[in-house]
N, C-alpha and C positions, 0 to 999 in steps of 0.2 A: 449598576456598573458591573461589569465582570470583572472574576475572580482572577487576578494576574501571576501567574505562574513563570515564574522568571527563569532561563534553561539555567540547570546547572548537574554537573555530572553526576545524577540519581538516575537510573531506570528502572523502571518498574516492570517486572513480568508477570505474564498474567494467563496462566493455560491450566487445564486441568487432565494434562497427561504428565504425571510427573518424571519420567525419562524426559521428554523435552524440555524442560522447564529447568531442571540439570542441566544437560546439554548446553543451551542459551547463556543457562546461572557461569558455567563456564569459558563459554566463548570472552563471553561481555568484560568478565572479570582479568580474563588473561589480556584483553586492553585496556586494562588498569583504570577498568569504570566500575563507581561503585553501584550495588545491584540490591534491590530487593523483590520476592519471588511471593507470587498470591495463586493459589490451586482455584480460585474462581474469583470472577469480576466481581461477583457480592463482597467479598472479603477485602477485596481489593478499594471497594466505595465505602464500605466500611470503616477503612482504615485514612480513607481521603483529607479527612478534616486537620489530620497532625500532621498528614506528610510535608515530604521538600518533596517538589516535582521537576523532573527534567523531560522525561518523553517516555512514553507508556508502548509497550510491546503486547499485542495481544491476539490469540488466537481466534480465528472468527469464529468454530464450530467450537461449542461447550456445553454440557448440559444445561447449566446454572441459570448462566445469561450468556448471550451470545455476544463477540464485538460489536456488531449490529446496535446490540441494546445498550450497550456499554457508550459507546459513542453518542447514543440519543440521550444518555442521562448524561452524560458530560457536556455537551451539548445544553438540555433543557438547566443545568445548573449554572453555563457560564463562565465554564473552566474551561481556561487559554491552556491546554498541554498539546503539542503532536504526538499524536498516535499511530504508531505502524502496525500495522494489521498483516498477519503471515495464514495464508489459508493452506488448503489440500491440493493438491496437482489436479487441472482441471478444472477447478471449482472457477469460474473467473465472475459471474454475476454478482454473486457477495461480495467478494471486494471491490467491484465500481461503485456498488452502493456503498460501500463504506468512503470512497473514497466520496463520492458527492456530500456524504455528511460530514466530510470534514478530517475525515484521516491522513494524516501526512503522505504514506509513502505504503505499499503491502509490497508482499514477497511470497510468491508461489513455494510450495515444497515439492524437494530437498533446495534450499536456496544457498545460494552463493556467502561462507562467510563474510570475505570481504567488502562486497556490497551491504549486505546489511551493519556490517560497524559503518559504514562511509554512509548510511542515511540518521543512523544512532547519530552520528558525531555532527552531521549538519543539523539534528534537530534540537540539539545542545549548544551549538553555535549562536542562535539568537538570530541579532540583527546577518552578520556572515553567512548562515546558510540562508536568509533569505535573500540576500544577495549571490547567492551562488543559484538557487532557485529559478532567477530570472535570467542569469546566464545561461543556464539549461535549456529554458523555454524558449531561448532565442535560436539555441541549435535546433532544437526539435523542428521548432516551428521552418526553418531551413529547410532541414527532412523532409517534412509532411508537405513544403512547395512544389518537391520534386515528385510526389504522387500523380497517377492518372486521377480520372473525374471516376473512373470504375475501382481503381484502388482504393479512394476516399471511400467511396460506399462500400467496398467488403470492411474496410476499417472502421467502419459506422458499426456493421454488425457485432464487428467484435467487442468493440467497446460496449455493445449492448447486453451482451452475455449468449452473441448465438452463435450453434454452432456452423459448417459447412452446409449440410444439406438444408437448414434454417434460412442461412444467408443467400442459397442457391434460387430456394425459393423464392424469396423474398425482391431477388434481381431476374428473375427467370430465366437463370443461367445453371447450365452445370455445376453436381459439386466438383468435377474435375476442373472447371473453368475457375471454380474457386478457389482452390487452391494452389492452383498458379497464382493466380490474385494476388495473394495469400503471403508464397513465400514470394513474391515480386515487395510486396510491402514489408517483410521482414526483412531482407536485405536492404531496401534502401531508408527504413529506421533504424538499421544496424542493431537491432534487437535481440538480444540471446533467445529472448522464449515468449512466448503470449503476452505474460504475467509483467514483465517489461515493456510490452508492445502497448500493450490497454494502461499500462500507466504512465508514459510516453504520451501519449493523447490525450487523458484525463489532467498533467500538467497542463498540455496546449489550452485548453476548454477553462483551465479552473484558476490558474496564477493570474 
């Protein structure tokens, strides 16, 4: 049977740059969530077996262990937590995969505070954010009707982790062709940035 972890206003942070990890320690805190702070994943499985868990924040690149791996051991032990995964500007392949293993929600850097308290606080919600979850997917999936049949496929790309002249190729079209595509399917996802865009989609595919 899996391990039930019931949401309750605990997050757990988990990087091994300690200026963000601060940073975070204080965002979180100044919306009067309580917070504890782990400089790597091992430390943080470590300390698993006594915690209260509410939803886990975690860096994807680390020395230690990566969120990658972090998830696949949480994962292979059967621990119900959502996990947000926050990567590096650009980076977008890591976190699809993370998000197909099971990651709640990532966030590109420098990321928007108040989006990420507003994915923290639905992942502490329980039954409510998943019902907000599926409201979500009702919009998106809206959005993603209004795509061409060529927008869907540079959106495929992306979601895949590739970049313009990858996807160019891959349609035998221009990268300038692509990126019209590109910001055509960014306006009508109403998407601030990729990192949004690609998880936008990964809801559509995975709720």
């Amino acid at each position: 049977m899996p391990e039930k972890v019931f949401a309750r206003s605990v997050v757990h942070l988990i990087d091994d740059d300690e200026a963000m990890l601060e940073s975070l320690s204080f965002l979180l805190r100044s919306a009067d969530l309580e917070v504890r702070s782990y400089l790597s994943a091992r430390a943080f499985l470590d300390a698993l077996p006594g915690l209260t868990l509410g939803c886990v924040i975690t860096d994807i690149r680390m020395s230690d262990m990566s969120g990658i791996e972090l998830l696949q051991h949480l994962k292979k032990r059967k621990i119900e937590v959502p996990v947000i995964v926050i990567t590096g500007h650009g980076d977008v392949a890591l976190p699809v995969e993370a998000t197909k293993i099971g990651a709640a929600d990532f966030f590109e850097k420098p990321f928007d505070d108040a989006s990420l308290l507003a994915s923290v606080r639905s992942a502490l919600q329980g039954r409510e954010g998943v019902a907000s979850r599926f409201a979500e997917r009702a919009e998106i999936e809206r959005r993603l009707a209004a795509l061409s049949p060529r927008e869907h496929d540079v959106l495929g790309g992306l979601v895949k982790g590739r970049d313009n002249k990858q996807i160019a190729f891959d349609l035998d079209i221009s990268p300038r062709t692509v990126e019209i595509y590109r910001a055509n399917v960014m306006n009508k996802m109403q998407a601030n940035g990729l990192s949004e865009l690609v998880r936008m989609a990964l809801i559509s595919e995975t709720c």
